[in-house]
MIDOSE-1310 file (N, C-alpha, C; in nm, 2 decimals, decimal comma, always signed):
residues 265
xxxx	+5,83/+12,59/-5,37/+5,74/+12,51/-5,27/+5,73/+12,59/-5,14; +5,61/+12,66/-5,10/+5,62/+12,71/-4,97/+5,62/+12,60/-4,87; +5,61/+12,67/-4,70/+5,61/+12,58/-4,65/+5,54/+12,48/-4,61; +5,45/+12,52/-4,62/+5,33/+12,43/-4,55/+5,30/+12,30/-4,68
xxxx	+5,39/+12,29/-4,79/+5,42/+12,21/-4,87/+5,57/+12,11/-4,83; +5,62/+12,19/-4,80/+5,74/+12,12/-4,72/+5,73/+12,07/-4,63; +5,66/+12,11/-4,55/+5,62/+11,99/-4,39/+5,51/+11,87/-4,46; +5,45/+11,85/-4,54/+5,34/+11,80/-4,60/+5,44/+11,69/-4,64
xxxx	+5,52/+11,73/-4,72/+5,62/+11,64/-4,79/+5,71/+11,56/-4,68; +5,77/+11,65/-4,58/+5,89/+11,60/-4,48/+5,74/+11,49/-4,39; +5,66/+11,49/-4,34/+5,55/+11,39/-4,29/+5,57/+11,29/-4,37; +5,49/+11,28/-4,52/+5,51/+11,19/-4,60/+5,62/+11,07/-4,58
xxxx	+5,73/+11,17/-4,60/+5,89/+11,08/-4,61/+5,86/+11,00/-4,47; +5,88/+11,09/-4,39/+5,88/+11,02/-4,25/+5,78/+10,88/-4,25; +5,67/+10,88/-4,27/+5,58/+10,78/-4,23/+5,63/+10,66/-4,35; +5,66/+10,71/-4,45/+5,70/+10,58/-4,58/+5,86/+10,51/-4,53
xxxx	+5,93/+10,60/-4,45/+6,05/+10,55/-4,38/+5,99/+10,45/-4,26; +5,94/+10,51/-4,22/+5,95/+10,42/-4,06/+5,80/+10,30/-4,16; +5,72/+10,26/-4,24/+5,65/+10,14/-4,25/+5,79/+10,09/-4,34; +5,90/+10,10/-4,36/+5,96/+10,01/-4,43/+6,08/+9,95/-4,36
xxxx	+6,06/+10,03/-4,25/+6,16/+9,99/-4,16/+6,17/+9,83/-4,06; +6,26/+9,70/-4,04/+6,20/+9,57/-4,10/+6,17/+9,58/-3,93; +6,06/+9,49/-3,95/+5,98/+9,42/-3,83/+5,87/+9,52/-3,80; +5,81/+9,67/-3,88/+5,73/+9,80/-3,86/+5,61/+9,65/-3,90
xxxx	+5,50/+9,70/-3,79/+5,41/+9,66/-3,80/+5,25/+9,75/-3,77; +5,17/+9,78/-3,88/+5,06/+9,85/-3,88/+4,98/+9,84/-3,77; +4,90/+9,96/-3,70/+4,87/+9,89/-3,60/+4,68/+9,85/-3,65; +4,68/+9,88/-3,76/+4,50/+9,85/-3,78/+4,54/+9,73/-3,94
xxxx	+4,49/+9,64/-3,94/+4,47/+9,53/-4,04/+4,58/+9,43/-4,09; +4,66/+9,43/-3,97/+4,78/+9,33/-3,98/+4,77/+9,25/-3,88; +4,80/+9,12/-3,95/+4,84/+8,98/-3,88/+4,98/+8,98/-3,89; +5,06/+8,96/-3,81/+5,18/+8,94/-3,74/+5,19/+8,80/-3,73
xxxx	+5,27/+8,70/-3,81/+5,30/+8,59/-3,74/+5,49/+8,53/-3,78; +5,51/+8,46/-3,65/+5,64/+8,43/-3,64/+5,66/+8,24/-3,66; +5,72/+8,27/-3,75/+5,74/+8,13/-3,76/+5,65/+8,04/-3,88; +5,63/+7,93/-3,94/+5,48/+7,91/-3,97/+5,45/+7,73/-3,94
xxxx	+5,35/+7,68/-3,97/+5,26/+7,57/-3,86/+5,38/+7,46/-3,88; +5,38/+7,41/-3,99/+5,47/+7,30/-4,04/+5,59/+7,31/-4,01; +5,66/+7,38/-3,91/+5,77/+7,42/-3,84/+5,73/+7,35/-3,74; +5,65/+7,40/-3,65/+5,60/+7,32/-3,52/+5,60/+7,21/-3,52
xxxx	+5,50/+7,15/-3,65/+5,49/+6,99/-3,66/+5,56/+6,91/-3,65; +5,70/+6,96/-3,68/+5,76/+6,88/-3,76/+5,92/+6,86/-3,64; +5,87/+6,98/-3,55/+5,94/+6,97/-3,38/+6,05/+7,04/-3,37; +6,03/+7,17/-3,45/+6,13/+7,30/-3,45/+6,01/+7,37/-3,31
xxxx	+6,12/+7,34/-3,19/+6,02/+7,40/-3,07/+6,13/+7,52/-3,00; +6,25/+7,56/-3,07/+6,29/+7,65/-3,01/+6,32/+7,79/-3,14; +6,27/+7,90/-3,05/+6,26/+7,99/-3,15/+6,31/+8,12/-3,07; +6,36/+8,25/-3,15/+6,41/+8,37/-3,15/+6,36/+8,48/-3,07
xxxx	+6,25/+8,46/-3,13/+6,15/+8,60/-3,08/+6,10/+8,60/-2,91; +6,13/+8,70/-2,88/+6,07/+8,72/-2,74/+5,96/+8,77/-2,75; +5,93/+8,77/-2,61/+5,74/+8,79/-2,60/+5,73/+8,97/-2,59; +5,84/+9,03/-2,60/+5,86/+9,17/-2,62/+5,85/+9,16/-2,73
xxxx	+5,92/+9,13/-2,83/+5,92/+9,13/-2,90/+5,79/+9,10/-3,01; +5,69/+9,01/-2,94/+5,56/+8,99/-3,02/+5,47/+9,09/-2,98; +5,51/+9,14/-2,89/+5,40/+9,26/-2,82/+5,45/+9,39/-2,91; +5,54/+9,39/-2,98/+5,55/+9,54/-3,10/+5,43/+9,49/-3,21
xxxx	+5,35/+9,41/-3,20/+5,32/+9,32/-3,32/+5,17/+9,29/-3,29; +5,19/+9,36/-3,18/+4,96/+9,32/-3,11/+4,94/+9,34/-3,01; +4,85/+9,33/-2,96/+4,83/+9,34/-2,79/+4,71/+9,17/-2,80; +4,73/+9,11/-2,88/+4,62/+8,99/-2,91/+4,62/+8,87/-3,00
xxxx	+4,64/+8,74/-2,94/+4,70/+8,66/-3,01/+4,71/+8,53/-2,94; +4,75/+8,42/-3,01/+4,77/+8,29/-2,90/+4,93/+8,23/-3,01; +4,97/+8,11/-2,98/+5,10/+8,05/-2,98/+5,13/+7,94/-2,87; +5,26/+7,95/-2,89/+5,37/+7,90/-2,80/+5,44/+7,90/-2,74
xxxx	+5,58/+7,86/-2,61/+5,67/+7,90/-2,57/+5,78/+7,79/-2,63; +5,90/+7,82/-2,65/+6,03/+7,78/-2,66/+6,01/+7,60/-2,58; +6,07/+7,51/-2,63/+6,05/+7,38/-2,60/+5,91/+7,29/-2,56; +5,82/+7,40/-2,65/+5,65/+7,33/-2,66/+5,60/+7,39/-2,49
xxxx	+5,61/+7,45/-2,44/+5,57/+7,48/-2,28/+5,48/+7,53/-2,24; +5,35/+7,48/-2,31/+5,24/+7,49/-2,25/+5,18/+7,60/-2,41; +5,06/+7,63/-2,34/+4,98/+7,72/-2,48/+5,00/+7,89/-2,45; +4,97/+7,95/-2,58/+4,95/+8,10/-2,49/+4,86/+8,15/-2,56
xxxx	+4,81/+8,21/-2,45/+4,74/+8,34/-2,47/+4,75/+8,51/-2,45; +4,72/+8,55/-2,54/+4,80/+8,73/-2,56/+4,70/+8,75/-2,54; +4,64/+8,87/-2,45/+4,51/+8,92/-2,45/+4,52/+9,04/-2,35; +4,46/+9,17/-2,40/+4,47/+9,27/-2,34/+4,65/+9,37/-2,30
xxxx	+4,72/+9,31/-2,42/+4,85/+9,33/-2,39/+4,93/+9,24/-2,33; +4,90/+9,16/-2,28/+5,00/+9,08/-2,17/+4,96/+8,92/-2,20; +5,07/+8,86/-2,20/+5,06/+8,73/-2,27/+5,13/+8,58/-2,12; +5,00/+8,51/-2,16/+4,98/+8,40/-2,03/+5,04/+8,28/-2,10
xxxx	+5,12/+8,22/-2,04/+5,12/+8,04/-2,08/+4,99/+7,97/-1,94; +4,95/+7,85/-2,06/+4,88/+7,81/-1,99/+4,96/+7,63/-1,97; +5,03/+7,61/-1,88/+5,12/+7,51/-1,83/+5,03/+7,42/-1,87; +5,06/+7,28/-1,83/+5,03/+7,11/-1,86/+4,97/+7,08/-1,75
xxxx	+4,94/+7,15/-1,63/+4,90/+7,13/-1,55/+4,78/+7,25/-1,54; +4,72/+7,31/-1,64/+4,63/+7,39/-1,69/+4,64/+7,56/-1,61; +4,70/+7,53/-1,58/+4,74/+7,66/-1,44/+4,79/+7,83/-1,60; +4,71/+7,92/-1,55/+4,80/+8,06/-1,59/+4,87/+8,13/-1,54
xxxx	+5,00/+8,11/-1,59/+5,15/+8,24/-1,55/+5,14/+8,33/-1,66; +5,16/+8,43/-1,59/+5,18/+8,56/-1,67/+5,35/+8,58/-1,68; +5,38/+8,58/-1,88/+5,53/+8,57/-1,88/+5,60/+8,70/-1,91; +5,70/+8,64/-1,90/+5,82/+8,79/-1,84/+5,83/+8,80/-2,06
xxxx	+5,88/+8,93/-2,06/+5,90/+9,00/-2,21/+6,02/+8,92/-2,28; +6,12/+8,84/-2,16/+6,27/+8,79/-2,26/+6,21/+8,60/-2,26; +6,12/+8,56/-2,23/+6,06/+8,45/-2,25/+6,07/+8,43/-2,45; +6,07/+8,30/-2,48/+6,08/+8,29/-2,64/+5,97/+8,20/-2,67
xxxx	+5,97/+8,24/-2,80/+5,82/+8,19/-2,86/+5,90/+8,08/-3,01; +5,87/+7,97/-3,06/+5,88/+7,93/-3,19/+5,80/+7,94/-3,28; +5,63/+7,98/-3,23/+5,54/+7,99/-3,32/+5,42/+8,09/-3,25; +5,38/+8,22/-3,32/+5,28/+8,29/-3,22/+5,22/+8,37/-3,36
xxxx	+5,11/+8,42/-3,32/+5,06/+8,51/-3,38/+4,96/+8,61/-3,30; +4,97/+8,75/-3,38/+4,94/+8,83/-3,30/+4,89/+8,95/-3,39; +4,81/+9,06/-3,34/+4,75/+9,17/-3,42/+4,73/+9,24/-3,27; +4,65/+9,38/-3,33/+4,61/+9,51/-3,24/+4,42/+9,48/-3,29
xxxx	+4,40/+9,43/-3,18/+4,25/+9,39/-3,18/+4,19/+9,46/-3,24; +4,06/+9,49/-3,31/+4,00/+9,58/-3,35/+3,87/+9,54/-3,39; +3,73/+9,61/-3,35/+3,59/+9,51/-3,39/+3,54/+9,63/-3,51; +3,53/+9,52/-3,62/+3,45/+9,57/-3,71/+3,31/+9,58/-3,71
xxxx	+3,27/+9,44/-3,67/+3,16/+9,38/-3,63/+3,13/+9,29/-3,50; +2,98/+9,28/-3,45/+2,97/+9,19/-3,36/+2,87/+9,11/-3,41; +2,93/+9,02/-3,33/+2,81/+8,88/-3,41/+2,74/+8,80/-3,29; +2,63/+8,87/-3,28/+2,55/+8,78/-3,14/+2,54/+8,65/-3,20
xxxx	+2,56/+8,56/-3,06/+2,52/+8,41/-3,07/+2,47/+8,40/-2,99; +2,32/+8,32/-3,02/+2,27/+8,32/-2,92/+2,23/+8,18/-2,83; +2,35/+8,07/-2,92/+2,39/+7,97/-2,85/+2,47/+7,92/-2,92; +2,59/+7,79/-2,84/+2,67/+7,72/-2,93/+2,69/+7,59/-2,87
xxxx	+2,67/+7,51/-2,90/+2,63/+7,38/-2,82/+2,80/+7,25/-2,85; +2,85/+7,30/-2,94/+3,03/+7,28/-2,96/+3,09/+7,40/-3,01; +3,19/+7,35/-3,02/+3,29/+7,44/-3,13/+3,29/+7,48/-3,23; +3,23/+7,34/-3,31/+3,20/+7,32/-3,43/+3,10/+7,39/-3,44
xxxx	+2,95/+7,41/-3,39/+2,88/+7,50/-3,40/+2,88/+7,68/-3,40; +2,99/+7,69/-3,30/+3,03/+7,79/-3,31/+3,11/+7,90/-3,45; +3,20/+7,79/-3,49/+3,26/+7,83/-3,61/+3,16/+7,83/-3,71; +3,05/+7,76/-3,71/+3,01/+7,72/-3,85/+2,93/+7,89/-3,83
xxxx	+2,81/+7,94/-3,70/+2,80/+8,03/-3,69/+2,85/+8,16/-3,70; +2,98/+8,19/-3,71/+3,08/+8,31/-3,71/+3,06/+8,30/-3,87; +3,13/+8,17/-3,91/+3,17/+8,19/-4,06/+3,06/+8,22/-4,14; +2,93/+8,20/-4,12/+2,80/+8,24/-4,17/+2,80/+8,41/-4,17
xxxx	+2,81/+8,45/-4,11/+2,76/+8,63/-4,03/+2,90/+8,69/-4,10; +3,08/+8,60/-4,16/+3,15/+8,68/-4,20/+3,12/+8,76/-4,37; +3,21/+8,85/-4,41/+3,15/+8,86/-4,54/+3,27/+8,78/-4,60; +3,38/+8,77/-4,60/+3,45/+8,68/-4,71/+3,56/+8,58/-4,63
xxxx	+3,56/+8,48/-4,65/+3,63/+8,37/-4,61/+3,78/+8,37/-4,66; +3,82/+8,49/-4,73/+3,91/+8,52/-4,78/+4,08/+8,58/-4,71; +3,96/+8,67/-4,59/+4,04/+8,73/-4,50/+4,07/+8,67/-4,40; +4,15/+8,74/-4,32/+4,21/+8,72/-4,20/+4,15/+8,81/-4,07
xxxx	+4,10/+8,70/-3,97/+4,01/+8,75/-3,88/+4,07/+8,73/-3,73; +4,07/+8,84/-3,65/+4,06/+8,78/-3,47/+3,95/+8,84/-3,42; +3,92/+8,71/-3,31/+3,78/+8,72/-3,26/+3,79/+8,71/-3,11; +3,69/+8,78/-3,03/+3,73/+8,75/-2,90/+3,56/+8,76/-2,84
xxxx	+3,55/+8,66/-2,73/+3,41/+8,67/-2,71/+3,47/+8,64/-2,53; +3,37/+8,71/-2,48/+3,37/+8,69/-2,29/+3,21/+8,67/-2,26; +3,27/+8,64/-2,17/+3,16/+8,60/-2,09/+3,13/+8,46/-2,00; +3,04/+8,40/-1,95/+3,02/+8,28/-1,89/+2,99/+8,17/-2,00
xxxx	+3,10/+8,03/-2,01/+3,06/+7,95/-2,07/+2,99/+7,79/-2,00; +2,89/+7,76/-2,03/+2,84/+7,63/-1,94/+2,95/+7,52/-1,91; +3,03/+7,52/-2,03/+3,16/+7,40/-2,04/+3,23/+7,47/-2,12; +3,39/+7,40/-2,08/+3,47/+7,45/-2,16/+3,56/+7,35/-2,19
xxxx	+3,62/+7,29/-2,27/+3,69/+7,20/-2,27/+3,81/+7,24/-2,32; +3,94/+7,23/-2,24/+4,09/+7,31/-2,31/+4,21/+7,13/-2,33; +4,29/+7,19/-2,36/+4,42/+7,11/-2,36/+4,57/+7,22/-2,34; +4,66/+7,15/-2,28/+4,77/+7,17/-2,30/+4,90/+7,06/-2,26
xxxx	+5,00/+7,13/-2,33/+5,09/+6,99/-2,33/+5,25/+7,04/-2,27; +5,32/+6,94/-2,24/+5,44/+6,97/-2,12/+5,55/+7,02/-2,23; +5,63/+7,07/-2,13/+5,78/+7,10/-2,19/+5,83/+7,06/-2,22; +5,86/+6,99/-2,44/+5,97/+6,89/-2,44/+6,14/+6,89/-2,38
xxxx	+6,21/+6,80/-2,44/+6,33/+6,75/-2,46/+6,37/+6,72/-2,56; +6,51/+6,76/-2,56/+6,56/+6,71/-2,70/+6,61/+6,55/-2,67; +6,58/+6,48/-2,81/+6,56/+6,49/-2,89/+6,44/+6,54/-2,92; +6,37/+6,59/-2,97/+6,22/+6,62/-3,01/+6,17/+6,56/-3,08
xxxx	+6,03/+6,53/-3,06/+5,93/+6,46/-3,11/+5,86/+6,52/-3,21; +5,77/+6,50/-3,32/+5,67/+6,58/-3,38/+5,57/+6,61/-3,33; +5,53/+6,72/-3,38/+5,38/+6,75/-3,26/+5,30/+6,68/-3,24; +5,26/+6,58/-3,33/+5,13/+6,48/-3,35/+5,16/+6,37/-3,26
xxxx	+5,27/+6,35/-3,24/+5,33/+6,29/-3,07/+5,31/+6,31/-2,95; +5,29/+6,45/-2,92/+5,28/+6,49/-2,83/+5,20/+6,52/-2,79; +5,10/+6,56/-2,86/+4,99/+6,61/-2,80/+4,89/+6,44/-2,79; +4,93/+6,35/-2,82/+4,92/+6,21/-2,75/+4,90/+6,19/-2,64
xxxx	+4,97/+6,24/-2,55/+4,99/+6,29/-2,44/+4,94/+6,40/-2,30; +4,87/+6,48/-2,42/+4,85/+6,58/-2,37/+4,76/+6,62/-2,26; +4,75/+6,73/-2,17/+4,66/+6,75/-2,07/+4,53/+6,81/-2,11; +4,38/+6,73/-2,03/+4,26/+6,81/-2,06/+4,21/+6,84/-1,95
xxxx	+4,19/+6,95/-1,94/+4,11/+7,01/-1,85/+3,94/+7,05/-1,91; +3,90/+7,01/-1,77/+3,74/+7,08/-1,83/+3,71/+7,21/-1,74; +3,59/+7,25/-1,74/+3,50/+7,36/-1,66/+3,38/+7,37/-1,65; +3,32/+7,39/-1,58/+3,17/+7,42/-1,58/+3,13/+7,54/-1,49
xxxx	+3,01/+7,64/-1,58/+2,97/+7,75/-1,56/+3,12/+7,84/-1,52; +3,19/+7,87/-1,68/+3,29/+7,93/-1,61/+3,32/+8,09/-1,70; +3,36/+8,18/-1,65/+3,35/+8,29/-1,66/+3,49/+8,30/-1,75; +3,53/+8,37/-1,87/+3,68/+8,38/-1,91/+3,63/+8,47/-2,08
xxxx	+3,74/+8,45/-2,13/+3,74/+8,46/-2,27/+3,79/+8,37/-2,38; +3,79/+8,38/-2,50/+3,82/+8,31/-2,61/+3,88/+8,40/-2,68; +3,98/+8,37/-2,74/+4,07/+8,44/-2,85/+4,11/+8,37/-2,99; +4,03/+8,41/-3,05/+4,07/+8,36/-3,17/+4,15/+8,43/-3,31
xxxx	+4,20/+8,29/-3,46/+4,23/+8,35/-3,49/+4,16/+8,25/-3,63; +4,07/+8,34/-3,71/+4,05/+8,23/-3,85/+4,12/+8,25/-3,98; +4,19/+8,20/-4,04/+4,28/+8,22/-4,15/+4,24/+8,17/-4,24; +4,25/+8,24/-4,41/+4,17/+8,18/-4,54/+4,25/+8,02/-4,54
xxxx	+4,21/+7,96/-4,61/+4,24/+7,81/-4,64/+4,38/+7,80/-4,71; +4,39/+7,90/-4,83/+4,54/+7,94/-4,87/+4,64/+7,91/-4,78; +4,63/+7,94/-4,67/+4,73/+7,98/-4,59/+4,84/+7,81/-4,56; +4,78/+7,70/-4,60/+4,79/+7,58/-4,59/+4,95/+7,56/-4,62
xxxx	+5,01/+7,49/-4,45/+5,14/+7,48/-4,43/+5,23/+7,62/-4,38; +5,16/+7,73/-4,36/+5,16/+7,85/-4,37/+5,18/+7,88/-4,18; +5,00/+7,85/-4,17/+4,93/+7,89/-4,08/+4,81/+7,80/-4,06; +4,73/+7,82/-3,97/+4,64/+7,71/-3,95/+4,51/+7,78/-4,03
xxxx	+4,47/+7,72/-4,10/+4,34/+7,70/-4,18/+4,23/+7,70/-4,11; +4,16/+7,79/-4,15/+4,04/+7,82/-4,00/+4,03/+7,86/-3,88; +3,99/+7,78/-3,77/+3,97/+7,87/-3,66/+4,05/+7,80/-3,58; +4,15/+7,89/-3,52/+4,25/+7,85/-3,41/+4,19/+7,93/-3,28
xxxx	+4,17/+7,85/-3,16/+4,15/+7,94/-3,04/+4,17/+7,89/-2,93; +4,22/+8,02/-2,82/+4,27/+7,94/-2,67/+4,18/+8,01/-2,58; +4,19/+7,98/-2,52/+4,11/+8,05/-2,35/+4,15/+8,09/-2,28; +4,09/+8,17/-2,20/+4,19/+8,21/-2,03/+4,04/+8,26/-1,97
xxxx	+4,05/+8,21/-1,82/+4,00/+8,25/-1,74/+3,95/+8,41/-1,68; +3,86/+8,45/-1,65/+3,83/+8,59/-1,65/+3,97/+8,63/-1,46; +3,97/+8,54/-1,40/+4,06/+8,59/-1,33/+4,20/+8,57/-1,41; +4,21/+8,49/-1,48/+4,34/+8,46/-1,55/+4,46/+8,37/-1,47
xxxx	+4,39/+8,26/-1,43/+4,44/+8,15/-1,35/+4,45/+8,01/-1,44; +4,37/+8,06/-1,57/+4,37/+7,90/-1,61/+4,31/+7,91/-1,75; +4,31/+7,80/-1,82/+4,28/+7,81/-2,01/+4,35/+7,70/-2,07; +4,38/+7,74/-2,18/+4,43/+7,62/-2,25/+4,39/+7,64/-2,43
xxxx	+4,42/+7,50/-2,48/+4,41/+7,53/-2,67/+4,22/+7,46/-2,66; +4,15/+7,54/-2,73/+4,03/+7,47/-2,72/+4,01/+7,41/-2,77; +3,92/+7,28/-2,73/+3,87/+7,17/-2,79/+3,72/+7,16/-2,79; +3,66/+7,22/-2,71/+3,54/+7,24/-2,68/+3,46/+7,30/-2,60
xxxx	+3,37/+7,39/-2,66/+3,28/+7,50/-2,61/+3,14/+7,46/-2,60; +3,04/+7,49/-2,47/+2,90/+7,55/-2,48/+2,88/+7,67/-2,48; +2,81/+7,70/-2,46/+2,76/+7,89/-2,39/+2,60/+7,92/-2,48; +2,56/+8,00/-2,39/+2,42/+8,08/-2,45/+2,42/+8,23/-2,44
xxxx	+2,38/+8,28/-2,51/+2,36/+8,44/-2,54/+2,48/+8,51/-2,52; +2,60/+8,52/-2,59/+2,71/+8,61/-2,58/+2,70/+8,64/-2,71; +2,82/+8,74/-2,74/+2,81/+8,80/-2,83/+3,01/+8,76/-2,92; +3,05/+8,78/-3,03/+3,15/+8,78/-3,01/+3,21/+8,91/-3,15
xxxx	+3,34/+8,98/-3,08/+3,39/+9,07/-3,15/+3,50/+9,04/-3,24; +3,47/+9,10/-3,40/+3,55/+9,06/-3,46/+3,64/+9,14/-3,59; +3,74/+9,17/-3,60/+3,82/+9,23/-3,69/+3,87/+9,15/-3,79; +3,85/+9,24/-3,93/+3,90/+9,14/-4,03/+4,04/+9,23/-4,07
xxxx	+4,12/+9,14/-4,12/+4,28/+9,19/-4,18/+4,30/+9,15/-4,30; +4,32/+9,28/-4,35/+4,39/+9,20/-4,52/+4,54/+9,23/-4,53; +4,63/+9,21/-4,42/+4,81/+9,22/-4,43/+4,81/+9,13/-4,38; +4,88/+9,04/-4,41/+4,98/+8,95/-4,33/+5,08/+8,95/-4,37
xxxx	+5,20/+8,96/-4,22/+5,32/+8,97/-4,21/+5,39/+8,89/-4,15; +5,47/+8,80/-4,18/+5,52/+8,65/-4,18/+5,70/+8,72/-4,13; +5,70/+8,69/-4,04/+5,90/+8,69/-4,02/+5,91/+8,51/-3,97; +6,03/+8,50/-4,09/+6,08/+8,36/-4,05/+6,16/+8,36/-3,95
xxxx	+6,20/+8,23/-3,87/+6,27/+8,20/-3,83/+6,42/+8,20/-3,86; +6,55/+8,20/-3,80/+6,69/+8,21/-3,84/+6,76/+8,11/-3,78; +6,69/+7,99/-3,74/+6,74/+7,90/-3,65/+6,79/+7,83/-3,78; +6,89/+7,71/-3,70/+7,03/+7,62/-3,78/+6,90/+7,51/-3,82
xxxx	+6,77/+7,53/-3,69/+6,65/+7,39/-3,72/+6,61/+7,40/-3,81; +6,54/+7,55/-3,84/+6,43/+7,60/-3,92/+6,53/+7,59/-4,05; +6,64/+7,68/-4,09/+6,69/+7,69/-4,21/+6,72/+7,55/-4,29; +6,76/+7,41/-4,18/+6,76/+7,31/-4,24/+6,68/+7,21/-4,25
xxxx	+6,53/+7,26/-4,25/+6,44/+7,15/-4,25/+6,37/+7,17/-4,38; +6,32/+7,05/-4,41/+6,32/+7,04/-4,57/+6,16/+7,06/-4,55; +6,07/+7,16/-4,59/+5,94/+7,16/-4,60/+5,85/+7,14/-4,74; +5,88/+6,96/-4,73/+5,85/+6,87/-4,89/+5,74/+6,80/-4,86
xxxx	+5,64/+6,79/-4,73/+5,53/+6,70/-4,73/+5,44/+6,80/-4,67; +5,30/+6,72/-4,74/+5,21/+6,76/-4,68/+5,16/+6,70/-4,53; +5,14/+6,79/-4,48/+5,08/+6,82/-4,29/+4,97/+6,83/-4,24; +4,88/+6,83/-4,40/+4,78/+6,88/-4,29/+4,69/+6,73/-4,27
xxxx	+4,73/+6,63/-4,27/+4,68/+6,52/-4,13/+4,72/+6,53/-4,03; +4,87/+6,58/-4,04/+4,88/+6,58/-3,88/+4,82/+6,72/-3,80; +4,83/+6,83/-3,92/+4,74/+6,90/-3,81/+4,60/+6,91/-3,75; +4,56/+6,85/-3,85/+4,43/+6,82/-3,86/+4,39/+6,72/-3,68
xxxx	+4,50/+6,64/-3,64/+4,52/+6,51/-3,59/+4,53/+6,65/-3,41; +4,64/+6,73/-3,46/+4,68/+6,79/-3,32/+4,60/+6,88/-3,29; +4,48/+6,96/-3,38/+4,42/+7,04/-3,33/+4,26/+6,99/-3,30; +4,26/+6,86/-3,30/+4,14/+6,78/-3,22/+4,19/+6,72/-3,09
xxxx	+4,10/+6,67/-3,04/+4,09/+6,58/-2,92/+4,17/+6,47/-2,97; +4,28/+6,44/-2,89/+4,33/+6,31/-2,93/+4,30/+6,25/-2,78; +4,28/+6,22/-2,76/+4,24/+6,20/-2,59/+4,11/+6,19/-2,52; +4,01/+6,11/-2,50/+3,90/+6,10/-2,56/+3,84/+6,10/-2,39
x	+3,82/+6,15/-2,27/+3,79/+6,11/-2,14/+3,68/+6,27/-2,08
């Protein structure tokens, strides 16, 4: 074997070592997520992973913090909670997460819209312009929205409640004519108890003062950018909660229940 066969080979080794190495995350067509939905629901709200730790894993993404504390948003590297009082802090790397997901942005495609008059409109539009409903997608669109409608919800207590409780409760904020972004994430329907089924998305403000879990969108003539993934990479939890909770029912009423408007003003 001369050399230039032996460095060819020593590369090889090298790169097949380090993607097997646990928590190596690709940086082009991987979904990254920690934890999965029916954990949340069910009021596993404290979890392992720090926000350093989700940033090996994407620079883009939304979730949660440790004791339900508000929504987040990952965007551009740096990841915001958006408090109960709708307000954005930018959090420190040893902050903990029980449920996030996250990727290294990437646009395959753009998909001009040239209005969306809800949410519902919105999604129905994306998922038209995708080519398979199969994959795993993040989407990010900026620009000025005429309305925006967010939620977020406070920091529990133990004992803990289930999510479909809490977000009973929860804070809404609105906006008008407001400047920010949308981060999404749409997941094949499979993914059921997994991950959320379809389109998950949060907001943040273009100064980055404010956002939340969306409930409701307008806007006219933006465009939005979108990368599709065929990895997903799932690290469970190692908590005494997670390992002993029995995941024997079906959830998706209640998710169904927490990722609408429960709160009708």
């Amino acid at each position: 074997m001369n050399i230039t066969n032996k460095l060819s080979s020593s590369i090889l080794f090298i790169a097949l070592a380090l993607f097997c190495l646990p928590g190596f995350s690709a940086a082009d067509g991987t979904i990254y997520q920690y934890s999965i939905i029916d954990s949340l629901l069910v009021g596993n709200y404290d979890g392992e992973l720090t926000i350093g730790g989700l940033k090996k894993h994407g620079d883009t993404g939304l979730g949660t913090f440790n004791r339900l504390d508000g929504e987040m948003v990952f965007i551009d590297g740096e990841v915001y909670k958006i408090t109960a009082k709708g307000k954005a802090e930018k959090m420190e790397d040893k902050a903990r997460t029980p449920f996030a997901a996250a990727a290294f942005l990437k646009t395959d495609k753009i998909i001009k819209l040239d209005s969306a008059k809800s949410l519902k409109e919105l999604n129905n539009k994306i998922s038209s312009a995708l080519d398979s409903e199969n994959l795993f997608y993040v989407i990010r669109i900026d620009g000025k929205f005429q309305t925006m409608k967010t939620r977020s919800v406070p920091a529990q207590t133990k004992p803990y409640v289930p999510l479909v409780d809490v977000v009973k409760k929860q804070s809404i904020f609105r906006f008008k004519n407001i400047e920010g972004s949308l981060v999404g994430i749409k997941s094949p329907a499979y993914v059921k108890g997994v991950g959320v089924p379809g389109y998950h998305w949060h907001f943040i403000t273009r100064d980055r003062t404010a956002g939340g879990h969306v409930l409701d969108c307008v806007f006219t003539d933006l465009a939005a950018k979108v990368g599709s993934y065929n990895d997903f990479f799932l690290q469970l939890p190692e908590t005494k909660n997670f390992l002993g909770t029995e995941f024997n029912q079906d959830k998706e009423k209640e998710l169904k229940a927490v990722e609408k408007d429960s709160k009708k003003k």
